[in-house]
C-alpha positions in Angstrom: 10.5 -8.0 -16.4 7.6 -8.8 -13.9 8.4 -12.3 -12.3 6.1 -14.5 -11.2 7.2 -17.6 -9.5 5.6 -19.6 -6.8 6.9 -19.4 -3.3 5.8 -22.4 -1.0 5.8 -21.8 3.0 6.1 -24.8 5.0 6.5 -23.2 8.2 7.0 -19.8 9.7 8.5 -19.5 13.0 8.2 -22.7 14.0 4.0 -22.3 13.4 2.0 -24.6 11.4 0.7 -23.4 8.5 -2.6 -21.3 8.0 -4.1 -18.9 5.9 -3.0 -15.3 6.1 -5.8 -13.4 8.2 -6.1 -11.6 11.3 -6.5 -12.8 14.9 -8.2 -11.2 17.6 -9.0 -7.7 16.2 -10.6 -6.6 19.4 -7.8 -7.5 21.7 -4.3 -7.5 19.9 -2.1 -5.4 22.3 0.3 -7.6 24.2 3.7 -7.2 23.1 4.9 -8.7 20.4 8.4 -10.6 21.1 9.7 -13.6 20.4 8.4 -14.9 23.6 4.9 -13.8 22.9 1.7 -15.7 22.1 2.4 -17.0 18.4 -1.5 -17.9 18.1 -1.5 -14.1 17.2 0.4 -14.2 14.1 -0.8 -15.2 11.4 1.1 -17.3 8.7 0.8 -18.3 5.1 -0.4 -21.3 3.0 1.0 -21.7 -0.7 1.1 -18.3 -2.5 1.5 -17.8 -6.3 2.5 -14.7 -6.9 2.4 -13.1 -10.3 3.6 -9.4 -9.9 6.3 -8.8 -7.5 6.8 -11.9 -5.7 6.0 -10.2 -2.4 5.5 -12.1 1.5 4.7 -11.2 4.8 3.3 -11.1 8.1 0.4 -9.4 8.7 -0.1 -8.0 12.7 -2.5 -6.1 13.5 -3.8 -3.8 17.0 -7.7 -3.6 17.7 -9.5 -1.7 15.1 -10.8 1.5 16.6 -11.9 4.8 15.0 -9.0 6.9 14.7 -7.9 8.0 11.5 -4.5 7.9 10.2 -2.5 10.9 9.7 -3.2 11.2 5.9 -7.1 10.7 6.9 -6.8 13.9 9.0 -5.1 15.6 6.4 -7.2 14.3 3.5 -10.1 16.6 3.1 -12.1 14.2 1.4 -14.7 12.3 2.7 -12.8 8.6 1.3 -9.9 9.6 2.8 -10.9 10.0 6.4 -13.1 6.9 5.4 -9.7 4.8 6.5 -10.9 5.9 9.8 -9.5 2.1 11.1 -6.3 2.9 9.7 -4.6 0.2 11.9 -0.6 0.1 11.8 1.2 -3.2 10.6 4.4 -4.6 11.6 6.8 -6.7 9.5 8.4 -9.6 10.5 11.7 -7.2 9.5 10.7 -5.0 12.2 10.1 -7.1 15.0 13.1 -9.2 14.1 11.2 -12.7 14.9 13.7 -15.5 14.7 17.1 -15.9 12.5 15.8 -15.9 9.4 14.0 -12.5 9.5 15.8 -10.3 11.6 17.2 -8.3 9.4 19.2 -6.4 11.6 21.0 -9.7 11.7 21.1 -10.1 8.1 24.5 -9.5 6.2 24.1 -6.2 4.0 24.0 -7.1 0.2 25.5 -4.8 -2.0 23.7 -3.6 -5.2 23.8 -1.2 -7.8 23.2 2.2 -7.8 21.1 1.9 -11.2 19.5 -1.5 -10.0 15.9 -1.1 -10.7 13.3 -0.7 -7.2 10.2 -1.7 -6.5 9.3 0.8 -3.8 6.2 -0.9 -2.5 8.4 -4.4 -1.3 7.6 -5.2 2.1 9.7 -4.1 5.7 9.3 -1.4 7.9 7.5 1.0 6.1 10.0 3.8 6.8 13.0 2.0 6.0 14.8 2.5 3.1 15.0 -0.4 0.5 18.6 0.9 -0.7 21.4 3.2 0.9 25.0 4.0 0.6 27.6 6.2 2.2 30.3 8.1 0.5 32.9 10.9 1.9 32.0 14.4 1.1 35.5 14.9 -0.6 34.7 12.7 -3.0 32.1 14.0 -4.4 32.7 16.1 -7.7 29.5 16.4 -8.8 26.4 18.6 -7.0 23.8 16.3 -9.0 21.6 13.2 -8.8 19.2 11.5 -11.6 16.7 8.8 -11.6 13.7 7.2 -13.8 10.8 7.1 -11.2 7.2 5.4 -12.8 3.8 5.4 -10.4 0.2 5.6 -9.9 0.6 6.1 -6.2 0.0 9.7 -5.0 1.7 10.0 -1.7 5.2 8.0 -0.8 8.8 8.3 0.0 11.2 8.6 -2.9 15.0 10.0 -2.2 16.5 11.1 1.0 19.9 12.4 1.8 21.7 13.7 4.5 24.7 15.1 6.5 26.1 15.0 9.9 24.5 12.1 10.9 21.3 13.3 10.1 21.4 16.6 11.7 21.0 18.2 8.3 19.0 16.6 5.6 16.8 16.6 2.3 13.5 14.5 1.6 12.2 14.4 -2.1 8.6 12.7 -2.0 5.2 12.6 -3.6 1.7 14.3 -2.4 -1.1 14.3 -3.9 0.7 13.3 -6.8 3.0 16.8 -6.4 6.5 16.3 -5.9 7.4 17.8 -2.3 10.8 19.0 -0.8 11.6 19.2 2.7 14.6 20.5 4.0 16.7 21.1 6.9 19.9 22.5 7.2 21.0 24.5 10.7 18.7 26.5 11.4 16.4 26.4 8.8 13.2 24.1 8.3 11.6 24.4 4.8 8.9 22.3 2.4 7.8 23.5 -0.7 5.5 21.3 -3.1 5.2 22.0 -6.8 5.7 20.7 -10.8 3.7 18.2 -12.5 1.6 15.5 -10.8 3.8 12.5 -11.7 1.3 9.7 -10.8 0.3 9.0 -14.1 2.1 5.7 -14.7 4.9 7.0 -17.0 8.5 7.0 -16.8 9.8 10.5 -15.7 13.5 11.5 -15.4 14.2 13.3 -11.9 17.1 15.3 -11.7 17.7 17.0 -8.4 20.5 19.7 -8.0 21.9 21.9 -5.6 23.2 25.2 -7.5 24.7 28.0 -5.0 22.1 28.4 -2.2 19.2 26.3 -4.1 18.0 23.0 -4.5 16.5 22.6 -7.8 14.1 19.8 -9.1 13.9 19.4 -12.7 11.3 17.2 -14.1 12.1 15.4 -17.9 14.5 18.7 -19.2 12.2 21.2 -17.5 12.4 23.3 -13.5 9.8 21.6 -11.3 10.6 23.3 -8.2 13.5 25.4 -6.6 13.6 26.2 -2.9 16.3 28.7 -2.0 17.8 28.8 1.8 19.7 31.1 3.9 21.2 30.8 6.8 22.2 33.3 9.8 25.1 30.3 10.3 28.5 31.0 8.7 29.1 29.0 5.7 31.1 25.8 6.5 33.2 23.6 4.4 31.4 19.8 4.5 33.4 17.2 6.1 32.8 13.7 7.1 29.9 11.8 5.5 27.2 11.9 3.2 24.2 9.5 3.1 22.0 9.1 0.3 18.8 6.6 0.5 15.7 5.4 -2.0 12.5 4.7 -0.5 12.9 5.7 2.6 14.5 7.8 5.3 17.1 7.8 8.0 15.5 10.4 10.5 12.7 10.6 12.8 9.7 11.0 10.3 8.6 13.9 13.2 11.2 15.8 12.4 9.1 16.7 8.8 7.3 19.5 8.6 4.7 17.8 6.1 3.7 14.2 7.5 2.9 11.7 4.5 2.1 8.2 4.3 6.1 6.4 3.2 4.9 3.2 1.3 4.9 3.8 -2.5 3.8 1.5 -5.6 6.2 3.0 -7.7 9.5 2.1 -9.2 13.0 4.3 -9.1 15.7 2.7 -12.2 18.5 3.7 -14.0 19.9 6.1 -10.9 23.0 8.3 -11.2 23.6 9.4 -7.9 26.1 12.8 -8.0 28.3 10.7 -10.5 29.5 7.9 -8.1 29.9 4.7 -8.6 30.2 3.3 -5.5 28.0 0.2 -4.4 24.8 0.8 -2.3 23.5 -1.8 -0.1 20.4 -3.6 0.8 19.1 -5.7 4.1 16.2 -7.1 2.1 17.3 -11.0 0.3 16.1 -9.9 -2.6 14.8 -6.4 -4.5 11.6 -7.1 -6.1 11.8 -6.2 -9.5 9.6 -3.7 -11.4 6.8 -4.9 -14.0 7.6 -3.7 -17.6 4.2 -2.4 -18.3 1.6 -1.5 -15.6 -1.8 -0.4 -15.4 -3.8 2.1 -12.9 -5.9 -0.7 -10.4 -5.4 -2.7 -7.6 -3.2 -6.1 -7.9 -4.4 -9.0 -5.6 -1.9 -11.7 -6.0 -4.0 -14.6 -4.3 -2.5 -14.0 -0.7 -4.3 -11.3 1.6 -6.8 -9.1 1.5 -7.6 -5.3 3.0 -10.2 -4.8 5.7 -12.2 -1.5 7.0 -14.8 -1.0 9.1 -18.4 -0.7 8.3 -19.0 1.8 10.1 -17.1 4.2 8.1 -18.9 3.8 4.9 -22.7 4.8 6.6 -26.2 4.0 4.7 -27.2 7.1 3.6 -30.6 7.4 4.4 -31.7 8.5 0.5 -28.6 6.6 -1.5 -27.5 4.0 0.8 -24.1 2.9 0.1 -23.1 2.0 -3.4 -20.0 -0.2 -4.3 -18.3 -0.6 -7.4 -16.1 -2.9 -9.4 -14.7 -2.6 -12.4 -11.9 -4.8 -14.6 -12.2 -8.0 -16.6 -13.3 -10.5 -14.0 -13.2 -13.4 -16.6 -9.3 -13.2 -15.7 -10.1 -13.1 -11.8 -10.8 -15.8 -9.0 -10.9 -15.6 -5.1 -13.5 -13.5 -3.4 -13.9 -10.0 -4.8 -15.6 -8.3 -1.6 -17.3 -9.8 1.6 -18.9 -8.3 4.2 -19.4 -9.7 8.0 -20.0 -8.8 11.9 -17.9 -10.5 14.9 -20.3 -13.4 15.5 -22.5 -13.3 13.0 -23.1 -14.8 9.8 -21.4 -14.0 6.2 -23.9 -11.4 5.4 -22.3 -10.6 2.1 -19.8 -12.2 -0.4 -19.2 -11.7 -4.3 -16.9 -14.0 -5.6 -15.3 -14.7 -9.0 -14.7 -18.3 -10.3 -12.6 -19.3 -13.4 -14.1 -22.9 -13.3 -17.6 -22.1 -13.1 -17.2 -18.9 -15.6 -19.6 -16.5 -13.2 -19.3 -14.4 -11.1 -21.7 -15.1 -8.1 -23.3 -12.8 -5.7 -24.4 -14.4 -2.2 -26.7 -12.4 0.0 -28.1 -14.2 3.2 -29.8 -16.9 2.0 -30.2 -15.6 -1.8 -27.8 -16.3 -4.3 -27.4 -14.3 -7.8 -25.3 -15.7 -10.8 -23.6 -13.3 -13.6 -21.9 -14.1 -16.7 -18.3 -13.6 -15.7 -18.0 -11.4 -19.1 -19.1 -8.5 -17.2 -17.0 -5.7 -16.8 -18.5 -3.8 -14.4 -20.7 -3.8 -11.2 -22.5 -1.6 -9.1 -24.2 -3.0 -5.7 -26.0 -0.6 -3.8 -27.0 -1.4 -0.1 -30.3 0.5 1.2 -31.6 0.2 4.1 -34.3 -2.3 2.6 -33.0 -3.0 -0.3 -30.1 -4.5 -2.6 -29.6 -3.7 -5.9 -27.0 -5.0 -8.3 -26.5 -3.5 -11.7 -24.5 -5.2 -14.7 -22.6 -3.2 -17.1 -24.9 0.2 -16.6 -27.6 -1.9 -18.8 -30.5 -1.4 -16.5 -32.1 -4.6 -18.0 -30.0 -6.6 -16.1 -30.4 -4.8 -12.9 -31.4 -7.2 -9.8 -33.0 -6.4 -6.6 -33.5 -7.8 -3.5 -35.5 -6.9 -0.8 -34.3 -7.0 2.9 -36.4 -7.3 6.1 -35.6 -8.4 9.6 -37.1 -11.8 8.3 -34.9 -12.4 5.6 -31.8 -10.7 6.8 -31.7 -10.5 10.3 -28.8 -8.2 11.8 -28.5 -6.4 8.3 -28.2 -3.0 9.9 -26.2 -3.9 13.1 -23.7 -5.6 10.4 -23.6 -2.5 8.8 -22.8 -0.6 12.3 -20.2 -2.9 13.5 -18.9 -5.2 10.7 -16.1 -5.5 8.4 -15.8 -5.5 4.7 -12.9 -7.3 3.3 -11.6 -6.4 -0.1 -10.0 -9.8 -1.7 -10.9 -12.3 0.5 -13.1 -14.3 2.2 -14.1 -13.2 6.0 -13.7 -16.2 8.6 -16.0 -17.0 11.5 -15.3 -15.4 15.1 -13.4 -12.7 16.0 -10.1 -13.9 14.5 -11.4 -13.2 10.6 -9.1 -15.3 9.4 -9.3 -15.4 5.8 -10.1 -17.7 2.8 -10.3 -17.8 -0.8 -8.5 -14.7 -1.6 -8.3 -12.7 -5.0 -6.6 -13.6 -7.3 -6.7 -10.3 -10.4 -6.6 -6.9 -10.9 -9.9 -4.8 -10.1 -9.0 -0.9 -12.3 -11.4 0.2 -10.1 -12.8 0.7 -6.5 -15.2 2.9 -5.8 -17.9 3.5 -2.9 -19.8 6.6 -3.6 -18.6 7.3 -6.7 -14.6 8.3 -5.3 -12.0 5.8 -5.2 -11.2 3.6 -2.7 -7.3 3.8 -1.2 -6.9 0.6 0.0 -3.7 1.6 1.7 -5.9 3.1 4.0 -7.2 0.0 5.2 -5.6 -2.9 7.3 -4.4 -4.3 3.9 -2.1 -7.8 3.6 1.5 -6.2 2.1 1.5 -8.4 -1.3 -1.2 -6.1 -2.8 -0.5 -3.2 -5.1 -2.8 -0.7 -4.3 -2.5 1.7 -7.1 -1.1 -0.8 -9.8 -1.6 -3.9 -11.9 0.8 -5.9 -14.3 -0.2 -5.7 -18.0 0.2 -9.1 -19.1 2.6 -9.6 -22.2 
């Protein structure tokens, strides 16, 4: 069952207590050790959280143009959109003070069948459960799992021998299951099956059967890669180390790069008939919602930034944004947009007590019934337009000129737009009012919008929301 209790920070690291946000985006680079500045970490007020119970730090480097590696790959125009991609560091991997240095923390043992919620925070390449067994006691060549996502790209299954010298990675891409292999001298990845992102339980069943690894997929082959070797076949001694959501080698060492983190869960695992314990750094596995939906979960404690620059005004469409979900059951600040310096050009914000939904532009403030299930804003060069529910009688538009809007367009060139949360004065952005809800749907330009593409606060599911019971 999906928990949701409150958890209530009173201090972190010896800080006093703020709002998550981001400080300093233009000049975050000094290194980041217990010694360092701590004005440059941001901490946490009280968080509810009603999905998975998830915390964290949020550090982040100067934003810059570069896209990630899945932007590069991505031949779509929202994927390279990330273009500010910006990488984020747990408090597990920079092992500030006792209490969350994990590398200090006592290893908890689980269950090999214990559900996992793959998307729970720590360094992203780490795996949220391992175990190691002796190769001569495995009987069985054969490993199953349930496995449930919307997510298309993430880590799933790993294992390895010799230390890692030769190994297997299962994982997802563009929603197509993806092997990747090494063993001696051989390097292989092969991708094929059914897409699995469609947010339904599927059994997993991976095999190796003479000289191939099979993947079968609910009773039926998904994908086979055979492999030989000019090496003389050896009899396996020494170790064997399986891992689940995650991987224990250098991630160059891949053939197909992918992006780790994945909203998905893995339950009810049988892994080559053992039953010896696995173990787990993390306090405490987050568990797995019984029902989700496709959508984006904002708990009430972060939000996801990106540039401005990288979603451009099209000279003849401009650039046109849209939500959809039931924002009578939201609260926080669905989007706002801002420059360093400048003021909040931009916020749309939800608000349970006042039943609306309210739409702040400049000086000029628009009120909707917070029934409505679905808005498109569309930002022209001198123009803003917001439609209601695709009925164009309640479409709104407001005119912009250097008058009423100064710095519209240089916002536009050098601004951020945070999804979730309120944009703070300054350079530091910190962050107010955030989202509480589930928006089904992001879109800017009629594709959807990966937030995990963005400099996004870990406690939001990007490809998930809870269904309430």
């Amino acid at each position: 069952m999906c928990l949701s209790p409150t958890y209530i920070f009173t201090k972190i690291l010896g800080m006093k207590r703020s709002l998550l946000g981001i400080n300093n985006l233009h000049s975050l680079t000094t290194a980041y050790l217990p010694s360092g500045p701590q004005k440059s970490v941001p901490a946490h007020t009280n968080a509810s959280h009603t999905h998975t119970c998830r915390v964290s730090l949020l550090l982040v480097p100067p934003l810059t143009s570069e896209g990630s590696e899945r932007n590069r790959r991505m031949v779509t125009v929202w994927k390279v959109m990330a273009g500010g991609l910006l990488l984020t560091l747990s408090l597990t991997l920079l092992g500030w003070g006792a209490e969350g240095q994990q590398n200090r923390r006592e290893k908890k043992e689980v269950s090999g069948s214990t559900s996992v919620y793959l998307g729970q925070e720590r360094d992203i390449w780490r795996p949220l459960i391992h175990t190691t067994v002796n190769l001569s006691e495995i009987r069985s060549i054969k490993s199953s799992f349930q496995f449930r996502t919307f997510d298309p790209e993430g880590a799933i299954f790993y294992g390895d021998t010799k230390n890692g010298e030769d190994w297997f990675v299962l994982s997802l891409k563009e929603g197509i299951p993806l092997m990747q292999i090494s063993k001696g001298d051989v390097l292989i990845s092969v991708a094929g099956g059914p897409k699995l992102n469609d947010g339904k339980w599927h059994t997993l069943e991976v095999s190796n059967q003479d000289k191939f690894v099979i993947l079968d997929v609910d009773g039926s082959n998904g994908l086979a890669v055979g492999m030989q070797s000019k090496q003389m076949d050896e009899v396996l001694s020494g170790k064997l180390r399986l891992a689940v959501g995650g991987i224990l080698i250098s991630k160059e060492k891949m053939i197909v790069q992918f992006e780790p983190q994945m909203d998905g869960c893995v339950r009810e695992g049988n892994w080559l008939n053992l039953s010896v314990p696995w173990q787990t750094e993390v306090e405490e596995l987050w568990p797995c919602c019984d029902r989700v939906k496709p959508g984006s979960y904002f708990p009430g404690t972060g939000f996801a930034i990106f540039n401005t620059s990288v979603f451009p005004i099209e000279a003849d469409h401009g650039v046109k944004v849209e939500f959809q979900g039931d924002f009578s059951k939201m609260d926080g600040t669905i989007l706002s947009i801002r420059a360093p310096g400048q003021e909040l050009m931009f916020d749309l914000v939800a608000s349970n007590n006042k039943e609306e939904v309210s739409l702040t532009f400049g000086k000029e403030k628009l009120s909707m019934k917070y029934t409505v299930k679905r808005l498109v804003i569309t930002f022209q060069t001198d123009l803003l337009q917001v439609l209601q529910d695709e009925d164009e009688s309640k479409t709104t538009t407001l005119s912009i000129n250097p008058t009423s809007h100064p710095g519209y367009l240089t916002t536009w060139r050098e601004g951020r737009l945070a999804f979730g949360g309120l944009l703070g004065e300054g350079e530091d952005s910190v962050g107010s009012n955030f989202l509480t809800g589930c928006l089904e749907k992001i879109q800017i330009q009629g594709k959807d919008l990966d937030l995990d593409l963005g400099v996004k606060h870990k406690s939001i599911s990007s490809h998930s929301c809870p269904v309430e019971a």
